[in-house]
N, C-alpha and C positions, 0 to 999 in steps of 0.2 A: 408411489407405492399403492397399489392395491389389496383391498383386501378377501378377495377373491384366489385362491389358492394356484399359483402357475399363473396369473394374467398379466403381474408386472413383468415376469421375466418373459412371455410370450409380445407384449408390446415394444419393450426394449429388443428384441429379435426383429419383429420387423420395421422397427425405427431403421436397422444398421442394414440391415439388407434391404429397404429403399434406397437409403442413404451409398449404399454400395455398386447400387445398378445406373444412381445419375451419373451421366457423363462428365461432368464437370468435379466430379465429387461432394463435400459438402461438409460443413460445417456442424457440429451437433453440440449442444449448451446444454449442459447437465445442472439444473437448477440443485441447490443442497447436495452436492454429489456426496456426503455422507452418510445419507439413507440410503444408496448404492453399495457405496465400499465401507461400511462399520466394519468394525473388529470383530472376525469370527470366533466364536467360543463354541464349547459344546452345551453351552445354555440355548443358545440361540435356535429359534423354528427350524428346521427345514426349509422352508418356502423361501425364508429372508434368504438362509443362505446361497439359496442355488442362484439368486440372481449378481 
């Protein structure tokens, strides 16, 4: 996560679109994937959510 507003979710974009143009495909390890997927509320930023 960054805290730079739009960067995490702009990174994770072109993790999957590398990830999507190797030929072989490829494996992606989401270290703590519940800084990703938390539980949305209407507390919660904007920023966190869009990702």
């Amino acid at each position: 996560m960054s805290e730079f507003y739009g960067k995490s979710e702009r990174l994770l974009g072109k993790v999957l679109s590398l990830a999507n143009t190797l030929p072989n495909g490829a494996i992606i390890f989401l270290d703590e994937i519940d800084s990703f997927a938390a539980a949305r509320d209407n507390e919660m930023h904007e920023a966190t959510r869009r990702i």
